[in-house]
C-alpha positions as MATLAB code, in Angstrom:
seq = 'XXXXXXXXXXXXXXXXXXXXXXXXXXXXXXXXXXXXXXXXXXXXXXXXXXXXXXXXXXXXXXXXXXXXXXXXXXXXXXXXXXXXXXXXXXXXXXXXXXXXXXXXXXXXXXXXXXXXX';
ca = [
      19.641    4.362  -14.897;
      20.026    7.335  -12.098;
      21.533    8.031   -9.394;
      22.305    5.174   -7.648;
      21.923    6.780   -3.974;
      17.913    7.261   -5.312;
      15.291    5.009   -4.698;
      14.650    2.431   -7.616;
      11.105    4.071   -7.889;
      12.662    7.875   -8.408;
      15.266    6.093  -10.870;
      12.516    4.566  -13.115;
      10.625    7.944  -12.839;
      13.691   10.379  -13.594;
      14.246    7.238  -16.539;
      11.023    7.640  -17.948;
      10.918   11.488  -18.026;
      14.187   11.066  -19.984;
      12.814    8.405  -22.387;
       9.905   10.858  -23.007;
      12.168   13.922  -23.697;
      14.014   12.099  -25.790;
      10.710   10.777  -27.734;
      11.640    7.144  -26.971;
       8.458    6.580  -24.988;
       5.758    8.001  -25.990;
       2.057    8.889  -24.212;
       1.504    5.955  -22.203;
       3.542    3.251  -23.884;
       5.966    0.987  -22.738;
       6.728    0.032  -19.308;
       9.714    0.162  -17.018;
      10.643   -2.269  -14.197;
      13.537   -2.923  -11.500;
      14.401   -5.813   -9.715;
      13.706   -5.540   -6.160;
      14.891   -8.854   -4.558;
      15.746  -12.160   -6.549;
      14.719  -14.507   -3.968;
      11.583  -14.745   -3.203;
      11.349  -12.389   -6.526;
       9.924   -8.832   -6.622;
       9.744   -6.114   -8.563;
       8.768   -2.359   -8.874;
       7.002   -1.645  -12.501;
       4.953    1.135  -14.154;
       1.176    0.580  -13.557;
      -0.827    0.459  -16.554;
      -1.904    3.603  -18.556;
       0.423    5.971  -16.943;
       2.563    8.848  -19.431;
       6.334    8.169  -18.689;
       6.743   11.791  -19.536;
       4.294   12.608  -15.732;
       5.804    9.377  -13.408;
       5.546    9.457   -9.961;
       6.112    7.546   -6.964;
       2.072    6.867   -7.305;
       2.367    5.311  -10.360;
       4.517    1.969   -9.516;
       3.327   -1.344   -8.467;
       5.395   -4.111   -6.133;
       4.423   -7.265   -7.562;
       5.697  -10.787   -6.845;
       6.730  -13.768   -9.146;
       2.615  -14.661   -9.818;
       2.296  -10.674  -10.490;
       0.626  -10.452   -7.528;
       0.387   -7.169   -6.429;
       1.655   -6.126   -2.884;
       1.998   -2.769   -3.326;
       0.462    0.351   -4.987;
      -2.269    1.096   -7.139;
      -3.490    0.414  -10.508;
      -2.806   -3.000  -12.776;
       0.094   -3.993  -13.974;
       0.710   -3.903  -17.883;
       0.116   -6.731  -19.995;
       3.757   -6.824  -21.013;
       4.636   -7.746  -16.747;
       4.434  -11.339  -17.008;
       7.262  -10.791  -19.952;
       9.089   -8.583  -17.572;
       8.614  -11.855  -15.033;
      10.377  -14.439  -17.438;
      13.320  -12.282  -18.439;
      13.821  -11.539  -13.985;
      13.590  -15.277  -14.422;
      15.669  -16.891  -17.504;
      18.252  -13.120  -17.339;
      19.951  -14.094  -13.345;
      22.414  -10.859  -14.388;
      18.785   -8.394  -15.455;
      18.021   -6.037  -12.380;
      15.971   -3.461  -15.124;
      13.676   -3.450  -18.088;
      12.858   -0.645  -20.550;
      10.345   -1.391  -22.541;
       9.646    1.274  -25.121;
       7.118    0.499  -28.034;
       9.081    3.331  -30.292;
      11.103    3.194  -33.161;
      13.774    4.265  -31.089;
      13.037    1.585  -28.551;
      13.614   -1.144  -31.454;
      16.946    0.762  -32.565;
      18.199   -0.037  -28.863;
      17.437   -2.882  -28.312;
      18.693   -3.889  -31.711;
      22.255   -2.102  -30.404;
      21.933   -3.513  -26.952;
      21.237   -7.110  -27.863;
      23.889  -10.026  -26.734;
      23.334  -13.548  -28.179;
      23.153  -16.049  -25.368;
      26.763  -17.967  -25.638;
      25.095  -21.168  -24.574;
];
């Protein structure tokens, strides 16, 4: 991701804009999220129906383990409660990109590491 000094929100967006120069996130599809704290958990994601290409600050949500929201506006994705059970069963994930691209599959396919146990 970014800078590390940024915000996770401005990460995600600077993320996204990438992903959508780069044609691995097209229009409105996919969604992005960072961990914000493990215990109790929360996380910042991309609201629903929102170009990655345009992200702003406006267009994150702070949602809890139920995907509750406690922050922001819009509804989450359908894809969040996924995002919640890899932040649950993946103690090392602190971000998910989740591109519905051709490119997006090509990644993960790279990125992938069988669980050992």
């Amino acid at each position: 991701m970014g800078d590390p000094s940024q915000s996770p929100t401005d990460q995600l967006t600077e993320t996204g804009r990438e992903f959508y120069r780069r044609s691995w996130a097209r229009g409105a599809s996919g969604n992005f999220s960072v961990l914000l704290a493990r215990k109790p958990l929360r996380l910042s994601i991309t609201a629903a129906g929102n170009e990655k290409g345009t992200l702003d600050e406006t267009n994150f949500l702070e949602i809890d383990d139920d995907a509750e929201i406690l922050q922001g506006l819009g509804r989450p994705s359908d894809e969040t409660l996924f995002h919640l059970a890899i932040y649950r069963l993946r103690p090392k994930a602190r971000c998910i990109l989740y591109s519905q691209t051709v490119w997006g599959m090509m990644l993960s396919d790279k990125y992938f590491v069988e669980r050992s146990s």
